[in-house]
DSSP file (Angstrom, degrees, kcal/mol; ACC not computed):
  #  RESIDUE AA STRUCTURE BP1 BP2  ACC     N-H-->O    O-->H-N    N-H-->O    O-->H-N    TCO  KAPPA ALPHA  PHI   PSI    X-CA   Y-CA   Z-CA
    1    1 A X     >        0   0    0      0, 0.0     4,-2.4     0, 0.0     5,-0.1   0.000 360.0 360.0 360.0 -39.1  -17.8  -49.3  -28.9
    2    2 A X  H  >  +     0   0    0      1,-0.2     4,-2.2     2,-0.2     0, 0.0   0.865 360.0  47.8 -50.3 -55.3  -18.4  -50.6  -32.8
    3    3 A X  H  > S+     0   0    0      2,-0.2     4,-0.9     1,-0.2    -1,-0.2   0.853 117.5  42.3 -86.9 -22.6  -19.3  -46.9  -33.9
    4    4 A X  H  > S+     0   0    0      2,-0.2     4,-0.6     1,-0.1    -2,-0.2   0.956 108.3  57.6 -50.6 -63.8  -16.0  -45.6  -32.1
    5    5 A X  H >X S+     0   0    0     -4,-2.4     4,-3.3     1,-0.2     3,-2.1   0.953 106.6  49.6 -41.4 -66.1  -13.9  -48.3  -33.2
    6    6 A X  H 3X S+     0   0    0     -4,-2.2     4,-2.2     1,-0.2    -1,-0.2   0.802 105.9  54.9 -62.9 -38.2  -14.7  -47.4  -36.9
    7    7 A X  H 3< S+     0   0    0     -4,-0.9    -1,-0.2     2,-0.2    -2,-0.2   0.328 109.6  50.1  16.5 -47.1  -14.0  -43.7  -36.6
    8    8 A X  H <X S+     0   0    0     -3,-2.1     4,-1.6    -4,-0.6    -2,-0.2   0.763 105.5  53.3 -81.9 -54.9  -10.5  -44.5  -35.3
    9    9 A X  H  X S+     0   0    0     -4,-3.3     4,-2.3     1,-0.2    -2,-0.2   0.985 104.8  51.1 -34.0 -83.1   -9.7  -46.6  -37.7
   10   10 A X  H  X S+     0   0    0     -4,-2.2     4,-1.5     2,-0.2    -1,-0.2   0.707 108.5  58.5 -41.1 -28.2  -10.5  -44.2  -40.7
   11   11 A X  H  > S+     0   0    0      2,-0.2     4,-1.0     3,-0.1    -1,-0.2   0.904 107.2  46.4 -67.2 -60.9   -8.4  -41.6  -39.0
   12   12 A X  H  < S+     0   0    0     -4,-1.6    -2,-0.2     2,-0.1    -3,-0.1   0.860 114.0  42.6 -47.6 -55.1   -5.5  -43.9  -39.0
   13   13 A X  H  < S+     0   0    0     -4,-2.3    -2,-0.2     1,-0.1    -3,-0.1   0.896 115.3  42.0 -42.8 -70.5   -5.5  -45.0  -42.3
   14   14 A X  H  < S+     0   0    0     -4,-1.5     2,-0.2    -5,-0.1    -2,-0.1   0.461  99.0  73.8 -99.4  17.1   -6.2  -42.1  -44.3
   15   15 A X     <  +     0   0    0     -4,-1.0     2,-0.2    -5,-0.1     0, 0.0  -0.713  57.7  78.6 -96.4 168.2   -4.0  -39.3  -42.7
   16   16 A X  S    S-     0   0    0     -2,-0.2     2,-0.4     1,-0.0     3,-0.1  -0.589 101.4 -48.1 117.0-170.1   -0.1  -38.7  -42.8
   17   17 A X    >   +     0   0    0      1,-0.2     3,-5.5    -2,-0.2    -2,-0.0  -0.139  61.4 154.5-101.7  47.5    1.6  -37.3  -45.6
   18   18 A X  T 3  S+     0   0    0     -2,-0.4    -1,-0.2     1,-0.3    -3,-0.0   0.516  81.6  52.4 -43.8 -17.8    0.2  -39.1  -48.8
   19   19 A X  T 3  S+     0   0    0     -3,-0.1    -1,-0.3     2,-0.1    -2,-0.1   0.572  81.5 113.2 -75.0 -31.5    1.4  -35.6  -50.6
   20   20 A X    <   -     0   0    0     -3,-5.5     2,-0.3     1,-0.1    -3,-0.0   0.004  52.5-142.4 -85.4-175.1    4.6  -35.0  -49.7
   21   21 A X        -     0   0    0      5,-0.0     2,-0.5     0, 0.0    -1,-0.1  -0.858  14.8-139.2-101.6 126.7    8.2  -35.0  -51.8
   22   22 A X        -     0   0    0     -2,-0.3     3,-0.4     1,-0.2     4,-0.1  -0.806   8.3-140.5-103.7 167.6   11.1  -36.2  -50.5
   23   23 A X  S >  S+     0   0    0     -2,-0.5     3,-0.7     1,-0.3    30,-0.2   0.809 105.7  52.5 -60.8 -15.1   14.5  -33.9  -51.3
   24   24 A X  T 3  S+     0   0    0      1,-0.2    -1,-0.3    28,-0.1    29,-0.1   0.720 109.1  51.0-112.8 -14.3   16.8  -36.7  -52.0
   25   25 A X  T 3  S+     0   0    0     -3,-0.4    68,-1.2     1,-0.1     2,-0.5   0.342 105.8  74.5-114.0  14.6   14.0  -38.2  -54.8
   26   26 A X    <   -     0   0    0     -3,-0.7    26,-0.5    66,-0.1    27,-0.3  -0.868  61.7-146.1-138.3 128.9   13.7  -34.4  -56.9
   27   27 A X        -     0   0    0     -2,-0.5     2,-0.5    66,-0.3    68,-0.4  -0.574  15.6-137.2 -80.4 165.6   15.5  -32.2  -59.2
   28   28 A X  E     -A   50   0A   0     22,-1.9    22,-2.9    66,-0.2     2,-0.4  -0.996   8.4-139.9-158.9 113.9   15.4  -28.5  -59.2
   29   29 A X  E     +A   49   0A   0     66,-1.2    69,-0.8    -2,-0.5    70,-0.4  -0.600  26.3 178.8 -75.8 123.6   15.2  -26.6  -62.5
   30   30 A X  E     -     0   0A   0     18,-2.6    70,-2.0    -2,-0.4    71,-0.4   0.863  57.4  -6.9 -85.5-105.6   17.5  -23.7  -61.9
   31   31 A X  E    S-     0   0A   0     68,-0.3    17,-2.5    69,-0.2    -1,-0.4  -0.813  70.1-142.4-130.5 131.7   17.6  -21.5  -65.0
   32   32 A X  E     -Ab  47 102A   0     69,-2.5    71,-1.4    -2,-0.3     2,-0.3  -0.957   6.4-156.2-145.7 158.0   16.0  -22.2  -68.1
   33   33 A X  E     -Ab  46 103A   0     13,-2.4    13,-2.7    -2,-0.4     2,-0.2  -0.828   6.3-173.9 -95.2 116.7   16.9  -21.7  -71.4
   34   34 A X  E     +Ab  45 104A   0     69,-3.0    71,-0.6    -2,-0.3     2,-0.3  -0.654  12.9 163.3-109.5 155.7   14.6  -21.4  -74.7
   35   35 A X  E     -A   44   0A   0      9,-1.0     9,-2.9    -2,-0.2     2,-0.3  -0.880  20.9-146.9-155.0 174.6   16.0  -21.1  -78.8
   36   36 A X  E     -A   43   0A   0     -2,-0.3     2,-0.4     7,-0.2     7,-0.2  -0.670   4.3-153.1-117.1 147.2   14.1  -21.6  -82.4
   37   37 A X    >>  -     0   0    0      5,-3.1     4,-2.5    -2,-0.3     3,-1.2  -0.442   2.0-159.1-140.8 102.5   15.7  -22.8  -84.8
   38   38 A X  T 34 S+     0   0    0     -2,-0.4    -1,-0.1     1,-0.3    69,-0.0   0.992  94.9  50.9 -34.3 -69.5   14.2  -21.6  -88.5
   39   39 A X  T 34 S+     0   0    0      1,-0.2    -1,-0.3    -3,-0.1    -2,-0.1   0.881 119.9  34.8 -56.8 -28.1   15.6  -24.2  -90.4
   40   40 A X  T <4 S-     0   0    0     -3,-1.2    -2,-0.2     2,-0.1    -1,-0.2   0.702  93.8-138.0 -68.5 -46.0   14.2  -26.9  -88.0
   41   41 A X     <  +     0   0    0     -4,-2.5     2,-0.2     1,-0.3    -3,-0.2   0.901  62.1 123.8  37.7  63.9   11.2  -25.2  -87.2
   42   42 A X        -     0   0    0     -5,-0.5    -5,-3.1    33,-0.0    -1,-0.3  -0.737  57.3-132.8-118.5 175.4   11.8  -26.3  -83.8
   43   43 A X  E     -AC  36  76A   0     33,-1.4    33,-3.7    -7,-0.2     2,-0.2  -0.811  18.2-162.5-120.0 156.4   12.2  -25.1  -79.9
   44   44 A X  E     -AC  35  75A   0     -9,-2.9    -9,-1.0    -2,-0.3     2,-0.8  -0.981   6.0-162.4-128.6 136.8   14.7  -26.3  -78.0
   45   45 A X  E     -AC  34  74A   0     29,-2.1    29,-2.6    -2,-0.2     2,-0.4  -0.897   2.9-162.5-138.8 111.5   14.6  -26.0  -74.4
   46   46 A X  E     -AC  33  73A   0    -13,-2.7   -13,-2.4    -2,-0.8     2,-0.5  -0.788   1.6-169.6 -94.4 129.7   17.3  -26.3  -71.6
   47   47 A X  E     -AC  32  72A   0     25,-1.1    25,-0.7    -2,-0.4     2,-0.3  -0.831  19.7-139.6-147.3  85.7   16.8  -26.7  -68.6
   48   48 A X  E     - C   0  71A   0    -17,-2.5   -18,-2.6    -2,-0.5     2,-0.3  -0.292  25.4-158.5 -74.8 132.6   19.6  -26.4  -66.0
   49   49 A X  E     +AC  29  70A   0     21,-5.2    21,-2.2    -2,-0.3     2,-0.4  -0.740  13.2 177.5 -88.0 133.2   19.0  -29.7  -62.9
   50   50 A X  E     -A   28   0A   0    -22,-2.9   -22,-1.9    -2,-0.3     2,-0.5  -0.911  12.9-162.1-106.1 141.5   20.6  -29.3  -59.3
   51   51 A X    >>  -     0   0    0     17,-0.5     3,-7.8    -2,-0.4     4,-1.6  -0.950   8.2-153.9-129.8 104.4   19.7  -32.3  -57.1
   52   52 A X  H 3> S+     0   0    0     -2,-0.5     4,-1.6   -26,-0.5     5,-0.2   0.630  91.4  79.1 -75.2   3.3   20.5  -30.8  -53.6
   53   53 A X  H 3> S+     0   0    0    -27,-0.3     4,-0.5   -30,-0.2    -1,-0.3   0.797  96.7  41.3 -55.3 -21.5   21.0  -34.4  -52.7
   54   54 A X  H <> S+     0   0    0     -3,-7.8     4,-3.3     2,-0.2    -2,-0.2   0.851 113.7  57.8 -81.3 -41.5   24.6  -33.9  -54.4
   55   55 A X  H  < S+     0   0    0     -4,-1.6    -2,-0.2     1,-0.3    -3,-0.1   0.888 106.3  47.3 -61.4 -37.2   24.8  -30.3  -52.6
   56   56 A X  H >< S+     0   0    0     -4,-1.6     3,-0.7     1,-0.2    -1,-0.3   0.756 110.4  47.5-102.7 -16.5   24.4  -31.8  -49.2
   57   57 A X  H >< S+     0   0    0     -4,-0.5     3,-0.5    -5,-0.2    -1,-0.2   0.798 116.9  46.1 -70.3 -24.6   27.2  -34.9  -49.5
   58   58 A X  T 3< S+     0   0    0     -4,-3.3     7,-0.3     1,-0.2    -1,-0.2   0.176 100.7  80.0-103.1  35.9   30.0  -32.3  -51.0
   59   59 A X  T <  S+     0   0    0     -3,-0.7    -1,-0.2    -5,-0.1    -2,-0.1   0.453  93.1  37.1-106.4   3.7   28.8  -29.9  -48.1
   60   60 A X  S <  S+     0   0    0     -3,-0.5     2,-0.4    -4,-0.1    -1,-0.1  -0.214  92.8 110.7-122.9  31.2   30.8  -31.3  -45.1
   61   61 A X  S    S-     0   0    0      1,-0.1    -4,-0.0    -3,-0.1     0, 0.0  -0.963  72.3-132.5-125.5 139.4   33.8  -32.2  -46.8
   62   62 A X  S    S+     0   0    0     -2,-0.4     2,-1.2     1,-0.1    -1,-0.1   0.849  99.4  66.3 -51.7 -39.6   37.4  -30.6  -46.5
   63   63 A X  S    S-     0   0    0     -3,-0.1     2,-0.9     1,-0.1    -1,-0.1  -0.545  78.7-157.0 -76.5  98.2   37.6  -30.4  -50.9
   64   64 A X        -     0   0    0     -2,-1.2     2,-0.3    -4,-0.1    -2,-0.1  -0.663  15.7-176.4 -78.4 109.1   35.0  -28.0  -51.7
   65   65 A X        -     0   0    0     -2,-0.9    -7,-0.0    -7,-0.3    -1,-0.0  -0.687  36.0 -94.9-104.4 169.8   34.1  -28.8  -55.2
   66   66 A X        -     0   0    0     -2,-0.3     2,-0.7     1,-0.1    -1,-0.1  -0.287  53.8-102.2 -67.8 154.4   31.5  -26.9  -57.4
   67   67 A X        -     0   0    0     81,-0.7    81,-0.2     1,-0.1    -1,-0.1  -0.703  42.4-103.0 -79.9 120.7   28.0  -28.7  -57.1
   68   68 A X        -     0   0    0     -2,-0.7   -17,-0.5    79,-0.1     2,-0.4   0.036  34.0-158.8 -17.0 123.7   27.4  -30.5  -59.8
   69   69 A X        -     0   0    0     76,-0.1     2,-0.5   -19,-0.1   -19,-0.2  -0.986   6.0-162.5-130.9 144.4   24.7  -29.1  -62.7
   70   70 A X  E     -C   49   0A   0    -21,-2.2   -21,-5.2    -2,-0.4     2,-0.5  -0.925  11.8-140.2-130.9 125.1   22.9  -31.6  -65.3
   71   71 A X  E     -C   48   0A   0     -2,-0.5     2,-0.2   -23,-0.2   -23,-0.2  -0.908   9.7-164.9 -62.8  94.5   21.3  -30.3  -68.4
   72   72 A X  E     -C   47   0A   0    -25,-0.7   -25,-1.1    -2,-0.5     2,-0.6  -0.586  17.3-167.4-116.8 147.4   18.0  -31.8  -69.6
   73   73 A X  E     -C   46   0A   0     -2,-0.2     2,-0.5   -27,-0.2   -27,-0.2  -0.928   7.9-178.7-133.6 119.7   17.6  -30.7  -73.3
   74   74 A X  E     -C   45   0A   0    -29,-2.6   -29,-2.1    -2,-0.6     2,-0.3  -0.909  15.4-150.6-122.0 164.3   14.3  -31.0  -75.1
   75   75 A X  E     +C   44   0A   0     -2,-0.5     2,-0.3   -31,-0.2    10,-0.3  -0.797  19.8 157.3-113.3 169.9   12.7  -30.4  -78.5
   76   76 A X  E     -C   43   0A   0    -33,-3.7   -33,-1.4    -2,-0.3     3,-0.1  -1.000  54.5-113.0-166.8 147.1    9.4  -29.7  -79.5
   77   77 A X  S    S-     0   0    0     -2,-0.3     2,-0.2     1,-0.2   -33,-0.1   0.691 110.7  -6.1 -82.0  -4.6    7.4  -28.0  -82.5
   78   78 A X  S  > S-     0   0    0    -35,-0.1     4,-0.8    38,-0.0    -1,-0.2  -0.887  95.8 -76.2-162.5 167.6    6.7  -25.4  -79.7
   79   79 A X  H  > S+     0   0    0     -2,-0.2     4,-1.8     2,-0.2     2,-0.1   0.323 119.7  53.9  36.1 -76.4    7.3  -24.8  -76.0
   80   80 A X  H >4 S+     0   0    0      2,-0.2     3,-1.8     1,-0.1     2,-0.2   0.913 111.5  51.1 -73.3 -92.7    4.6  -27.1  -74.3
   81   81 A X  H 3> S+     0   0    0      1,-0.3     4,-1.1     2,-0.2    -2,-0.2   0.207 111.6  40.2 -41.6 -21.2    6.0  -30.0  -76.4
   82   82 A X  H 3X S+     0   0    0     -4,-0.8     4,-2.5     2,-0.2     5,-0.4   0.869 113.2  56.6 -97.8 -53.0   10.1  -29.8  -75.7
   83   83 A X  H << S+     0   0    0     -3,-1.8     4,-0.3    -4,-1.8    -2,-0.2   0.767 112.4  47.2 -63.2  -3.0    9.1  -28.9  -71.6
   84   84 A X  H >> S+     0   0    0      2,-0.2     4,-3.2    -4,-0.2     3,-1.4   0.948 108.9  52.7 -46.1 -66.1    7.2  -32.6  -72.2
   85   85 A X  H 3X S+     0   0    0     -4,-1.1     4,-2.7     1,-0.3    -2,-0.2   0.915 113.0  40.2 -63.1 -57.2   10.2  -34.0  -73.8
   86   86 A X  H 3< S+     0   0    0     -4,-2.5    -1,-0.3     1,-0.2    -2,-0.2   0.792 116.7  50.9 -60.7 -31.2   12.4  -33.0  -70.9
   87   87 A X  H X4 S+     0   0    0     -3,-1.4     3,-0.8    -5,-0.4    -1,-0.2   0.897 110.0  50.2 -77.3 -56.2    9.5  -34.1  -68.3
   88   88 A X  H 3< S+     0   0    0     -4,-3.2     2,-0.8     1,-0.3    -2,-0.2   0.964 115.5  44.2 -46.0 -54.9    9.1  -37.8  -70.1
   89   89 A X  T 3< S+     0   0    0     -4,-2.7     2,-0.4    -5,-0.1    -1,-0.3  -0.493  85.0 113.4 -97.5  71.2   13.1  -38.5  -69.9
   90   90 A X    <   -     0   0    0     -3,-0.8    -3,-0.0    -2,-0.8     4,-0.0  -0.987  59.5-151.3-126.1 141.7   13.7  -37.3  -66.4
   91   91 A X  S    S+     0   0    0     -2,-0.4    -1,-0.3     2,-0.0     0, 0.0   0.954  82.4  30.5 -84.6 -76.2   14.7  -40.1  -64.0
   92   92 A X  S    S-     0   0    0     -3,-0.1     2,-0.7     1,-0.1   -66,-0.1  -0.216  99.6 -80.3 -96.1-175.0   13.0  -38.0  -61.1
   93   93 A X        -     0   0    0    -68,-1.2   -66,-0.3     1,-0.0    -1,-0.1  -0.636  48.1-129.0 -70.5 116.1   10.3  -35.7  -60.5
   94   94 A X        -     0   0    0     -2,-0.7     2,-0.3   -68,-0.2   -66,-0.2   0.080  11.6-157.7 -34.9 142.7   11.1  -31.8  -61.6
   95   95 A X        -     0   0    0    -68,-0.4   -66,-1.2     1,-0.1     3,-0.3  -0.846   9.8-177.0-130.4 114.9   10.5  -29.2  -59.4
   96   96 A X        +     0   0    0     -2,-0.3     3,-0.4     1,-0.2    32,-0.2   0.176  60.3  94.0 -75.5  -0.1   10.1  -25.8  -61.1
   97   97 A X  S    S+     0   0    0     30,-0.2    -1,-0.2     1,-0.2   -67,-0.1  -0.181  79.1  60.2 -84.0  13.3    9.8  -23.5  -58.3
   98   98 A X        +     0   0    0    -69,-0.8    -1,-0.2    -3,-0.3   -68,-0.2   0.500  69.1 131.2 -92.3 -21.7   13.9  -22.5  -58.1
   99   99 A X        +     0   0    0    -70,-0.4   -68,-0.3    -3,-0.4   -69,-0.2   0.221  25.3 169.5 -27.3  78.6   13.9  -21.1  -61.8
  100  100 A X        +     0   0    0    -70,-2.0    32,-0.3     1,-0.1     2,-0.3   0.480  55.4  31.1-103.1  27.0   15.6  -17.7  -61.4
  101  101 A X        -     0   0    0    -71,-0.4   -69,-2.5    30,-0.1     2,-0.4  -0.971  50.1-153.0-163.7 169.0   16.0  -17.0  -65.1
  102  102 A X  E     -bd  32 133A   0     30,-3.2    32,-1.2    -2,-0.3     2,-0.2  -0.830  13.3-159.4-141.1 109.3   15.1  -17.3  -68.2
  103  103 A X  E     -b   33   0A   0    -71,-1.4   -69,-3.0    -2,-0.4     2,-0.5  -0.562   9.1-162.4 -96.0 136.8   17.5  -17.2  -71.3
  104  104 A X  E     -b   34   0A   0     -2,-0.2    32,-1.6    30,-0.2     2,-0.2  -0.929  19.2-122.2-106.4 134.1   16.0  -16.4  -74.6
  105  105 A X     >  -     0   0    0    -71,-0.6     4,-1.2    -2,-0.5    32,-0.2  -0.424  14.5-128.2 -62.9 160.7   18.0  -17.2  -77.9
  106  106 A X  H  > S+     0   0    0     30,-0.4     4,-3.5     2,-0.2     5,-0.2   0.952 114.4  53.6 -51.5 -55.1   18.8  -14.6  -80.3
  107  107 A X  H  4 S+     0   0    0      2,-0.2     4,-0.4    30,-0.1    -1,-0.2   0.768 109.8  51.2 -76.4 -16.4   17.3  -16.5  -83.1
  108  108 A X  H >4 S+     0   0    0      2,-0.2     3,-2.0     3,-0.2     4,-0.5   0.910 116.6  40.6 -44.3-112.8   14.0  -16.8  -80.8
  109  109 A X  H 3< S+     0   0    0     -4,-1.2    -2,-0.2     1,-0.3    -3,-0.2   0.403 118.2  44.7 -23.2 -63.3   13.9  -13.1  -80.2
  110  110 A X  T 3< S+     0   0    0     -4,-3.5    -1,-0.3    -5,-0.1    -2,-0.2   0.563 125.7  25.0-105.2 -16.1   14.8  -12.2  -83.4
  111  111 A X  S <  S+     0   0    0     -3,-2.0    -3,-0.2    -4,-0.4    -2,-0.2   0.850 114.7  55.3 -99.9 -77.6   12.2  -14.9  -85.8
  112  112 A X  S    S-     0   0    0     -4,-0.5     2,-0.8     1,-0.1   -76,-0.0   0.400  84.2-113.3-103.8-171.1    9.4  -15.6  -83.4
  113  113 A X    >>  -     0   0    0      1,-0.1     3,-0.6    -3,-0.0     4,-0.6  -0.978  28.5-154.8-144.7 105.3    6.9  -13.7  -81.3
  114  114 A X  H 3> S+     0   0    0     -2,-0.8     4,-2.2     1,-0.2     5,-0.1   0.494  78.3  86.1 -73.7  -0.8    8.0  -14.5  -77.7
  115  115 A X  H 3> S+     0   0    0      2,-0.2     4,-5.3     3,-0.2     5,-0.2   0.956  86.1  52.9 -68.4 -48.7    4.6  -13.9  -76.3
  116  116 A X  H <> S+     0   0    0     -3,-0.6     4,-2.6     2,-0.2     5,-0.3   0.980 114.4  41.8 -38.8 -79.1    3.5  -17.8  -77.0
  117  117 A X  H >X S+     0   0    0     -4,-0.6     3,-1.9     1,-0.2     4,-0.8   0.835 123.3  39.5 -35.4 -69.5    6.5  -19.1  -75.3
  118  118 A X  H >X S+     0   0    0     -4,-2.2     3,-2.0     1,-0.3     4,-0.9   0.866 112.7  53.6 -44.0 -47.6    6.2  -16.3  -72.1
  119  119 A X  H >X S+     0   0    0     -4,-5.3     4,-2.7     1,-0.2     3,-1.1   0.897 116.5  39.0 -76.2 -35.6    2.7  -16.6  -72.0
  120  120 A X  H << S+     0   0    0     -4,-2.6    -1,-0.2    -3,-1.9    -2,-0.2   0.592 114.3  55.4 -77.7  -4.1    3.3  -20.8  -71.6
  121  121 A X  H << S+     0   0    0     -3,-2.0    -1,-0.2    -4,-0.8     3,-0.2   0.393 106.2  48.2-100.3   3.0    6.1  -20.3  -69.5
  122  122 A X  H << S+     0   0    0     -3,-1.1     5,-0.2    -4,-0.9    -2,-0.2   0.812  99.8  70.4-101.0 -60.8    4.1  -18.1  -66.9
  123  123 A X     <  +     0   0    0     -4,-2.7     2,-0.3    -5,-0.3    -2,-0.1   0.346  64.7 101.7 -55.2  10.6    1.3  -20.5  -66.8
  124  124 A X  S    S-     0   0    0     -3,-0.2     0, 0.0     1,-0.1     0, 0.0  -0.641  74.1-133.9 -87.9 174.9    2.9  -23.6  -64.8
  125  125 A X  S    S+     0   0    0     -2,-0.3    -1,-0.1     1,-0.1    -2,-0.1   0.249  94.6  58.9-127.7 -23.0    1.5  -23.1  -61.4
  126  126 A X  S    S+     0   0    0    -30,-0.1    -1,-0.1     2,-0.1     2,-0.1   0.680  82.6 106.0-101.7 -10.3    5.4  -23.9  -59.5
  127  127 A X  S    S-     0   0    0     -5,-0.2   -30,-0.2     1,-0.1     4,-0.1  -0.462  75.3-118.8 -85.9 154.4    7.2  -21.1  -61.2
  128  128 A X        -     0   0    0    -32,-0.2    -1,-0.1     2,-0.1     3,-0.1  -0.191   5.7-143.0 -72.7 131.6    8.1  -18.2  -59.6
  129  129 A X  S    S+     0   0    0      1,-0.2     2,-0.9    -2,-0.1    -1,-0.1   0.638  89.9  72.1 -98.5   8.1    6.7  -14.7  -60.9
  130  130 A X        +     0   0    0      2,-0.0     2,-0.3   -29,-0.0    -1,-0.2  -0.783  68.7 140.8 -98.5  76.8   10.2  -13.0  -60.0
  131  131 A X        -     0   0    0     -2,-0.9   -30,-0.1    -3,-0.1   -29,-0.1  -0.464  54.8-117.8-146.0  92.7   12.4  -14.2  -62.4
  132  132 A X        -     0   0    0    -32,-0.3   -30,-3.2    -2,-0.3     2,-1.1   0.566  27.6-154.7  18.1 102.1   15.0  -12.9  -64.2
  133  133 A X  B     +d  102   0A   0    -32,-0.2   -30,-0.2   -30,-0.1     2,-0.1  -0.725  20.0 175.4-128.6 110.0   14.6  -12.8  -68.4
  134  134 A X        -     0   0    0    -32,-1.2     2,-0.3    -2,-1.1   -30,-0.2  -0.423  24.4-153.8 -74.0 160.5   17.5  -12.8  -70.6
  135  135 A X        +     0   0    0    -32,-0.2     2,-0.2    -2,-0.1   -30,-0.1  -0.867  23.4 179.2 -98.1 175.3   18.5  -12.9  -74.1
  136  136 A X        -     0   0    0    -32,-1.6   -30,-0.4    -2,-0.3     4,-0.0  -0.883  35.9-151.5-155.3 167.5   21.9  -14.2  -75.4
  137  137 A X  S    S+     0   0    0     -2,-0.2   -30,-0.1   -32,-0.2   -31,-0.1   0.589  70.6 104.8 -44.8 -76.9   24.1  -14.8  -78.2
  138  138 A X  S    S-     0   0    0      1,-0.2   -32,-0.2    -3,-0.1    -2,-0.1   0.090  84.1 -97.0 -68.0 148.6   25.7  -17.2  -76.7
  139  139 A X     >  -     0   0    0      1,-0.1     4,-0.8   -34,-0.1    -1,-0.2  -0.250  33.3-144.7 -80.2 153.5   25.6  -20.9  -77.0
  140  140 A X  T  4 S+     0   0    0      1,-0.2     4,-0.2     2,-0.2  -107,-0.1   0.465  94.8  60.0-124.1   9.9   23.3  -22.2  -74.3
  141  141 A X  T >> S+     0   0    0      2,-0.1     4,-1.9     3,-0.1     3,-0.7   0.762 108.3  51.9 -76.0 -43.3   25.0  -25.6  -73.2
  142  142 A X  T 34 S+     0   0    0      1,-0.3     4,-0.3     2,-0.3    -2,-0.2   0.857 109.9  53.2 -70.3 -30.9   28.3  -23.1  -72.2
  143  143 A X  T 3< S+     0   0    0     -4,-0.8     3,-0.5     1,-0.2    -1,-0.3   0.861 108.7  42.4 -77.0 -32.7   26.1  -21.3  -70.4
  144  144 A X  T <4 S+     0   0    0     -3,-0.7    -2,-0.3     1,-0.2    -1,-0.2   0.849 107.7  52.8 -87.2 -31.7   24.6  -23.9  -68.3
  145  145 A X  S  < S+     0   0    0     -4,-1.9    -1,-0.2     2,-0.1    -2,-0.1   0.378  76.9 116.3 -91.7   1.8   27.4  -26.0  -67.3
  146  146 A X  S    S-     0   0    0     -3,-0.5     2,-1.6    -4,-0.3    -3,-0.0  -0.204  85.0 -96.0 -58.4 166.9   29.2  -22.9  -66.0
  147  147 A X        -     0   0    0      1,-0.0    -1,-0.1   -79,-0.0    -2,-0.1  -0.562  29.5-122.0 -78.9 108.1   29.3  -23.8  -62.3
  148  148 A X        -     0   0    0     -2,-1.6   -81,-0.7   -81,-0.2     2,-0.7  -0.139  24.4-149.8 -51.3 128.1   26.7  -22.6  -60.0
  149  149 A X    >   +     0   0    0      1,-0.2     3,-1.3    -2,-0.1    -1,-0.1  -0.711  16.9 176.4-115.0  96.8   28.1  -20.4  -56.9
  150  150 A X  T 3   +     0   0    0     -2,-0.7    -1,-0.2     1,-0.3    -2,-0.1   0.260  62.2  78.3 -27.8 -25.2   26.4  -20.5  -53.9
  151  151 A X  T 3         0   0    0      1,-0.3    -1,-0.3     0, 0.0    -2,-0.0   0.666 360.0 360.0-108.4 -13.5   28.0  -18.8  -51.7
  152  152 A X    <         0   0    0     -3,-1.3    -1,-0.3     0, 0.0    -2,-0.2   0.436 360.0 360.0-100.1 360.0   26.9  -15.1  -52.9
C-alpha cells in the first residue's frame, strides 16, 4: 500500500499547468518599430502593446470604441539592448508571437547595415517568420497610436 501511496502522491503534486500564461496577465507586441539616430549613436525601438484584456471588456458594449494601444519605447547602443529596455520596464510579461510588422526608420536604412538588427530580430524564438517589413519617413509614435481596426 506504502509503494502505491507514494506514486500517487508524486502524480498529484507535480502535474497541472506549472507553464501556462494567463491572457488577462500578458501584453501582445503588435508591430514593431526600429530607428538610429547618428548623432546619438543609438537604436530606438517601439513596440506597439494590445492587452486583449482591454479588447474583451469594450467587446460587449453598445459604444464601440477603438481598442486601446500602449507604446513601450526603448533605447539601446544596438537592438538587443533597447528590446531589454522595453522588457525590464514592462508591468507584464510580453508576448511576441502577434508581431505582424516591422517598421524600419529612414535614418536606419539609410546609415546602418540592417542585417545586425534583422538578423537579431529573427532570432527570438516567439516571433512569427511571416511578417511584414517596412520602411518609413514617418515619425514612429504617429504611427503607432493610430488605432488598430479589427474588424478587417
Amino acid at each position: 500500500m506504502k509503494k502505491l501511496l507514494l506514486p500517487v502522491l508524486l502524480l498529484v503534486l507535480l502535474c497541472g499547468c506549472w507553464n501556462a500564461n494567463d491572457i488577462d496577465d500578458m501584453d501582445y507586441v503588435n508591430a514593431v518599430g526600429v530607428e538610429y539616430s547618428e548623432r546619438e549613436q543609438m537604436f530606438t525601438v517601439y513596440a506597439q502593446l494590445i492587452s486583449f484584456a482591454k479588447v474583451a471588456k469594450s467587446e460587449g458594449s453598445d459604444d464601440p470604441k477603438p481598442i486601446p494601444a500602449w507604446i513601450a519605447v526603448g533605447k539601446g547602443s544596438n537592438y538587443v539592448e533597447a528590446v531589454e529596455e522595453i522588457n525590464e520596464h514592462s508591468e507584464r510579461k510580453l508576448y511576441w508571437g502577434h508581431v505582424t510588422s516591422l517598421l524600419l526608420g529612414d535614418q536606419l536604412l539609410r546609415s546602418q547595415d540592417i542585417t545586425e538588427v534583422m538578423e537579431a530580430f529573427m532570432r527570438y524564438y516567439e516571433l512569427r517568420y511571416t511578417i511584414w517589413v517596412f520602411g518609413t519617413k514617418e515619425d514612429m509614435i504617429k504611427l503607432f497610436t493610430t488605432a488598430p481596426n479589427f474588424e478587417h
